[in-house]
DRENTORKOL-3810 file (N, C-alpha, C; in nm, 4 decimals):
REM DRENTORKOL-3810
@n.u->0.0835; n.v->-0.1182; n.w->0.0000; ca.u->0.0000; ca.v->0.0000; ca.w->0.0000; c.u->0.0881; c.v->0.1247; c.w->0.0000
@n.u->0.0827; n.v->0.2317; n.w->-0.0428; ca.u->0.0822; ca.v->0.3499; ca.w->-0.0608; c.u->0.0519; c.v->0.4516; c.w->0.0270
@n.u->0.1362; n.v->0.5184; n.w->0.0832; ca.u->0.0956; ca.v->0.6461; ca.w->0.1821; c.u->0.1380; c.v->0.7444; c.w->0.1766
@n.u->0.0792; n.v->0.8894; n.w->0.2205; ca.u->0.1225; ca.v->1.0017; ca.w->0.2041; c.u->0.1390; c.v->1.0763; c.w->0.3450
@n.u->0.2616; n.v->1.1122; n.w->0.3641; ca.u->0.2715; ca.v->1.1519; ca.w->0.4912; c.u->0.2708; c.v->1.3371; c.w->0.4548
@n.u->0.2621; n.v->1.3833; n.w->0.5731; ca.u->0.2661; ca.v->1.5490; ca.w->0.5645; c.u->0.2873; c.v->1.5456; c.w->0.7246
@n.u->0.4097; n.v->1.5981; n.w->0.7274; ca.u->0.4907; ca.v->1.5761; ca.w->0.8495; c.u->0.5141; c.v->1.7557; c.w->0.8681
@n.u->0.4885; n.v->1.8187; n.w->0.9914; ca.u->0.4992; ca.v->1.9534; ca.w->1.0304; c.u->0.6469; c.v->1.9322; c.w->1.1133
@n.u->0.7059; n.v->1.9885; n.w->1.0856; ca.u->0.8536; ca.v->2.0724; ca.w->1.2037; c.u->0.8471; c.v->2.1602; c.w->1.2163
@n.u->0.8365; n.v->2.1777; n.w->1.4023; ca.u->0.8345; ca.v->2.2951; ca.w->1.3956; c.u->0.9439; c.v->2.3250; c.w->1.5621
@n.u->1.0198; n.v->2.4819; n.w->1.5486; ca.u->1.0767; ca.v->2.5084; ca.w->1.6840; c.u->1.0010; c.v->2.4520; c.w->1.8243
@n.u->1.0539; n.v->2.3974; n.w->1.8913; ca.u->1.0020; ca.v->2.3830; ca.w->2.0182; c.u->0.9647; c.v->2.4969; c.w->2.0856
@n.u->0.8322; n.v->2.4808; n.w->2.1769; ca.u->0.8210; ca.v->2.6390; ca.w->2.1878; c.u->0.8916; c.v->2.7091; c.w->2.3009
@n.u->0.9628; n.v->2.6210; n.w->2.4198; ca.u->1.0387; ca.v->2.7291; ca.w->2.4811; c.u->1.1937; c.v->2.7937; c.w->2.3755
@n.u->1.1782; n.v->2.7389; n.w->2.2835; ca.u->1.2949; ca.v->2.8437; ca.w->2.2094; c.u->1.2602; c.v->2.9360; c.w->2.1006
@n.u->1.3885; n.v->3.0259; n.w->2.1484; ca.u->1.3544; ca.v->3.1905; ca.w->2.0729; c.u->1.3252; c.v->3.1091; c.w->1.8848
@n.u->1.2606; n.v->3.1658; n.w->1.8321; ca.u->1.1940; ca.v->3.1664; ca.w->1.6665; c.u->1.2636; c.v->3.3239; c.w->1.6206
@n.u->1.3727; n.v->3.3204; n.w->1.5964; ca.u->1.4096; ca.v->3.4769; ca.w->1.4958; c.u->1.3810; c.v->3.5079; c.w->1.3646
@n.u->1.3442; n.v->3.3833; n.w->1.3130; ca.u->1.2498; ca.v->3.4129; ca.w->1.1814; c.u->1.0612; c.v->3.4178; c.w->1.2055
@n.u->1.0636; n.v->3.3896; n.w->1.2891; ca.u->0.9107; ca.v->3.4110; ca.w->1.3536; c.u->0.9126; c.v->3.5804; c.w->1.4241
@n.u->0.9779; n.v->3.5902; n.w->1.5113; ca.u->0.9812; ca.v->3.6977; ca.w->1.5458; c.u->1.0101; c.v->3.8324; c.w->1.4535
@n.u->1.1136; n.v->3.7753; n.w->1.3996; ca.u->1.0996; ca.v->3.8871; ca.w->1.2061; c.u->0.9931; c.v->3.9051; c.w->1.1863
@n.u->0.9113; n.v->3.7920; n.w->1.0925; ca.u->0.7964; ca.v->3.8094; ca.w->1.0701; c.u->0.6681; c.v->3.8744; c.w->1.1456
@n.u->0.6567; n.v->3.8112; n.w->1.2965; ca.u->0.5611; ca.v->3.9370; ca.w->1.3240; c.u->0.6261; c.v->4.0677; c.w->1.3719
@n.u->0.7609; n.v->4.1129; n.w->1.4325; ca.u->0.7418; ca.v->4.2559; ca.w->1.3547; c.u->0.7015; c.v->4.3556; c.w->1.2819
@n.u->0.7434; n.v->4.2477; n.w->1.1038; ca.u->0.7225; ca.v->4.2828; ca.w->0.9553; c.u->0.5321; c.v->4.2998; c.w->0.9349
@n.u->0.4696; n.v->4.2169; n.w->1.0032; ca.u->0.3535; ca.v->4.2301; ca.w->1.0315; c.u->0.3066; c.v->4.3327; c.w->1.1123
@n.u->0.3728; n.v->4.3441; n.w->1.2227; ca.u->0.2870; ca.v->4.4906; ca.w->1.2881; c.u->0.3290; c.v->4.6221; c.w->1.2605
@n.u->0.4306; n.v->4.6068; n.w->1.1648; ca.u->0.4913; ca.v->4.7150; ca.w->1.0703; c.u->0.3583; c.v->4.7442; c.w->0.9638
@n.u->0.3347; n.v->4.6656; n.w->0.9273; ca.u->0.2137; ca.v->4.6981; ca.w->0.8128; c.u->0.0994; c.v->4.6878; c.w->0.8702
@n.u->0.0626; n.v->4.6913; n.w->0.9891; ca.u->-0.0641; ca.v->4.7112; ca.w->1.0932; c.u->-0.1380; c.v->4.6011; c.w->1.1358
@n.u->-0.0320; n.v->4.5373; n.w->1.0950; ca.u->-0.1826; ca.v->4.4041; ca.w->1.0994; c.u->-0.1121; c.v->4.3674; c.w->1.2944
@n.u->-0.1833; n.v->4.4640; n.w->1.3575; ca.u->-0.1995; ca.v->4.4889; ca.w->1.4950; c.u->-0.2739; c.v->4.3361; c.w->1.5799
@n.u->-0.3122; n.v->4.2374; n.w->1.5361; ca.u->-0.3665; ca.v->4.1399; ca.w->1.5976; c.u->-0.3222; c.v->4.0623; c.w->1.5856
@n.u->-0.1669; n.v->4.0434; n.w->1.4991; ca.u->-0.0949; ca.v->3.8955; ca.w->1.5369; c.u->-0.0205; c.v->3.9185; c.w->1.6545
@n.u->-0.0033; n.v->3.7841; n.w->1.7282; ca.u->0.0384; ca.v->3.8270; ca.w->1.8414; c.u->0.1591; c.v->3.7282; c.w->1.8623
@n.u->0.1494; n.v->3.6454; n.w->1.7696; ca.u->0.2631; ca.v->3.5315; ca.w->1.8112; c.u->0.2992; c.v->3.4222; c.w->1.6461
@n.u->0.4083; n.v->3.4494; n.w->1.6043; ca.u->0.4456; ca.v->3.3447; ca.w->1.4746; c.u->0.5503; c.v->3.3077; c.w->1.4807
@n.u->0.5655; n.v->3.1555; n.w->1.4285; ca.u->0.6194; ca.v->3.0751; ca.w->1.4997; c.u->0.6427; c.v->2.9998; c.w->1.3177
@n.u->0.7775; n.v->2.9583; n.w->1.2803; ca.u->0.7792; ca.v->2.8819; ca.w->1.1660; c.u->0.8895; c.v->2.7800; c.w->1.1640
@n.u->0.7965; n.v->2.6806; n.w->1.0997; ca.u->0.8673; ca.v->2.5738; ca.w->1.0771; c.u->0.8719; c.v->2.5157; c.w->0.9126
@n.u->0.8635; n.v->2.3877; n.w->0.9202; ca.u->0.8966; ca.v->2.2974; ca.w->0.7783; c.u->0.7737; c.v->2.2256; c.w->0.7702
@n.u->0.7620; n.v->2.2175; n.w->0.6348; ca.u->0.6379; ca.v->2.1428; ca.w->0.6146; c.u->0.6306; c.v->2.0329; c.w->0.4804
@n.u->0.6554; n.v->1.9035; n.w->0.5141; ca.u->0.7452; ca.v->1.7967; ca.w->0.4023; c.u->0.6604; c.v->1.7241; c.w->0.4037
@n.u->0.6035; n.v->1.6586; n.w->0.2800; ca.u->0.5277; ca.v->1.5392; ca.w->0.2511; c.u->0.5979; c.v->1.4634; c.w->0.1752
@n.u->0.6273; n.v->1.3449; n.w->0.2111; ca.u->0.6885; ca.v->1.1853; ca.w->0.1817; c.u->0.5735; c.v->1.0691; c.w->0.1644
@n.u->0.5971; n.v->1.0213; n.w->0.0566; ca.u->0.5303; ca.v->0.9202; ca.w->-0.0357; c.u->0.5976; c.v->0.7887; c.w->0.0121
@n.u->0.5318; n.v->0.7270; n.w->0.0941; ca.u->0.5907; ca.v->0.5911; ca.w->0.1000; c.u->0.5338; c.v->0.4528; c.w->0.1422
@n.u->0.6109; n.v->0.3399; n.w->0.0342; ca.u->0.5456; ca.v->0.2061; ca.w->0.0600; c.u->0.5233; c.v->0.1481; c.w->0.2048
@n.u->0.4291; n.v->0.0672; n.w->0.2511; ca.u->0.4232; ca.v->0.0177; ca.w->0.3728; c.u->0.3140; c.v->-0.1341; c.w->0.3306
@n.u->0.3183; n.v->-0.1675; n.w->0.4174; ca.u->0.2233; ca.v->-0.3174; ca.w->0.4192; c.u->0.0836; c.v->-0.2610; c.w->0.4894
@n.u->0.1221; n.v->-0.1965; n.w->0.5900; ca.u->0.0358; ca.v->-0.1504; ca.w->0.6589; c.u->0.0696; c.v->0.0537; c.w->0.6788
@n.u->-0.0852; n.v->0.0841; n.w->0.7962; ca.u->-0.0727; ca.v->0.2233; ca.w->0.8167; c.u->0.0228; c.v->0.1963; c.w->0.9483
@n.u->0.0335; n.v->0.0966; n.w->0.9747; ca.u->0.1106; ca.v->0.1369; ca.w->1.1378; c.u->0.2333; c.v->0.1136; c.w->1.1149
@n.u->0.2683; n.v->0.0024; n.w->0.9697; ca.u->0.4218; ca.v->0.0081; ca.w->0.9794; c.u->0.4834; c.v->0.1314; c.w->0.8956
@n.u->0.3763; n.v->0.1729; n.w->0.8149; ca.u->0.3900; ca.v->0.2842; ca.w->0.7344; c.u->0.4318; c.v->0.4240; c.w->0.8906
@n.u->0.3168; n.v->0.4730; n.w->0.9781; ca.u->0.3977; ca.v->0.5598; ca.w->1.0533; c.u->0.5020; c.v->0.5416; c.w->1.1157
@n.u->0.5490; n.v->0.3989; n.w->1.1796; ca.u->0.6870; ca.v->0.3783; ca.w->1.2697; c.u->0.7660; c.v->0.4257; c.w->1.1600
@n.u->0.7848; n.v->0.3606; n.w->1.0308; ca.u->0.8919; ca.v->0.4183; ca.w->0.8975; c.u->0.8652; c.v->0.5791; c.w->0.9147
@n.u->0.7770; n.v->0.6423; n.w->0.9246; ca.u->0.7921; ca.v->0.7827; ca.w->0.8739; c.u->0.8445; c.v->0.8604; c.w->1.0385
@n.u->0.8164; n.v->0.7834; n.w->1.1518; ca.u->0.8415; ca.v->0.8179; ca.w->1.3183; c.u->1.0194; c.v->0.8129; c.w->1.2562
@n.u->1.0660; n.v->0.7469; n.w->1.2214; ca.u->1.1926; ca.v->0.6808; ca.w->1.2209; c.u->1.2580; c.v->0.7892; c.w->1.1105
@n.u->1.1574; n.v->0.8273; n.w->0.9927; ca.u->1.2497; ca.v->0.9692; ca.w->0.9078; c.u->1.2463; c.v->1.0636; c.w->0.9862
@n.u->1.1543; n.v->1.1244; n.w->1.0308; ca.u->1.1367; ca.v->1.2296; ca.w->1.1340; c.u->1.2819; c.v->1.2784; c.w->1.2725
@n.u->1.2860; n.v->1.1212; n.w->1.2794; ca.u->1.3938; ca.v->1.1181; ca.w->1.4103; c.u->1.5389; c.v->1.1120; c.w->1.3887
@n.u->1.5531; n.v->1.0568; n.w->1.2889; ca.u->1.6769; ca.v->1.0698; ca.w->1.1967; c.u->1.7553; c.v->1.1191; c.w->1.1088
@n.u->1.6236; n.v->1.2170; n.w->1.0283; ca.u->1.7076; ca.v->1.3087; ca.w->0.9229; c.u->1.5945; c.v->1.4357; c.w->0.9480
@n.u->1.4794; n.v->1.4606; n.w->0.9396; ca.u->1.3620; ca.v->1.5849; ca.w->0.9031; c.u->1.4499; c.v->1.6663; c.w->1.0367
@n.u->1.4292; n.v->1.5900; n.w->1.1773; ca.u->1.3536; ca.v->1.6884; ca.w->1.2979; c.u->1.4977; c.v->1.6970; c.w->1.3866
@n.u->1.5255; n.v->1.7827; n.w->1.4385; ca.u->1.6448; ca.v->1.7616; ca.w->1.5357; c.u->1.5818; c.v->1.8157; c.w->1.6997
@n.u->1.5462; n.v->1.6367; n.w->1.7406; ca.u->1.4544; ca.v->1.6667; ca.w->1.8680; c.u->1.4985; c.v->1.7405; c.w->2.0029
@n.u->1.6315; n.v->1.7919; n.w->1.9876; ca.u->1.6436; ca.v->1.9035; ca.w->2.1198; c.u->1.5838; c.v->2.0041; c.w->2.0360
@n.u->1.5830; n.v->2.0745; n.w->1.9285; ca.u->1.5192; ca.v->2.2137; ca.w->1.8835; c.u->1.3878; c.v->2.1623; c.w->1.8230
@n.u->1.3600; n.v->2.0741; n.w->1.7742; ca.u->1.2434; ca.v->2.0887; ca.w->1.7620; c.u->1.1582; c.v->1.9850; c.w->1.7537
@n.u->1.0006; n.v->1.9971; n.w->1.7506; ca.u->0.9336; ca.v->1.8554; ca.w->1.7245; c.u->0.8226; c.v->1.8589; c.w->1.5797
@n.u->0.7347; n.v->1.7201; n.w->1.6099; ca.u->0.7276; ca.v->1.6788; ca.w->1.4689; c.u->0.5835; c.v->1.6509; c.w->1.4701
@n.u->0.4958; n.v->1.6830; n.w->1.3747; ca.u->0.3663; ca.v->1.5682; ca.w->1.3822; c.u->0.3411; c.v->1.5643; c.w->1.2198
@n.u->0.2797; n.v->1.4408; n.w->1.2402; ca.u->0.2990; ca.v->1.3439; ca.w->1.1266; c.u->0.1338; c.v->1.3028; c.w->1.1108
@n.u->0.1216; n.v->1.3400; n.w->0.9724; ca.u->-0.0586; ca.v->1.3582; ca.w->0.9581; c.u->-0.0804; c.v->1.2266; c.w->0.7807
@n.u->-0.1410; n.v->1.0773; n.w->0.8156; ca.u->-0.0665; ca.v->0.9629; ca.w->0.7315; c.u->-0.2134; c.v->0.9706; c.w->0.6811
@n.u->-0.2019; n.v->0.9938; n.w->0.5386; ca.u->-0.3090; ca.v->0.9163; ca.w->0.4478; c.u->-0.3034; c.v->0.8214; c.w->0.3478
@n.u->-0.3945; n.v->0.7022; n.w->0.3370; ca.u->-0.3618; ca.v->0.5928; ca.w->0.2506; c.u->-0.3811; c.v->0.6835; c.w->0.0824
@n.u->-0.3321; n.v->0.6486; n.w->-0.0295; ca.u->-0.3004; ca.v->0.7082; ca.w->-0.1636; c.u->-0.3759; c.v->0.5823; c.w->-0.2484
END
């Protein structure tokens, strides 16, 4: 079977975001006065074979932990649909 992962990374939130914090600056520079907090990460979808959906997420738990996410700075969620 066939799966499509869409895996979010993003900063952990007790650490500083300086491209988040850019951005809402750059935002309340141009007024938009009601953001109050942005925060950015990565956003990767991987296509991959599995037998199943559960061996299909441990494989995509296992890209995440090894090459996408670097779990002292940041974490991961992983959103699996069959294709």
């Amino acid at each position: 079977m066939k799966f499509n992962a869409a895996i979010d990374v993003m900063p952990l939130d007790n650490l500083l975001d300086p491209q988040g914090k850019a951005v809402k600056h750059t935002l309340q520079n141009l007024k938009f006065n009601n953001v109050s907090n942005v925060r950015i990460g990565k956003h990767i979808n991987v296509e991959i074979e599995a037998k199943s959906e559960e061996e299909a997420k441990k494989a995509v738990e296992q890209i995440c932990q090894k090459v996408l996410a670097n779990p002292i700075m940041e974490t991961f969620r992983i959103v699996l649909e069959k294709v």
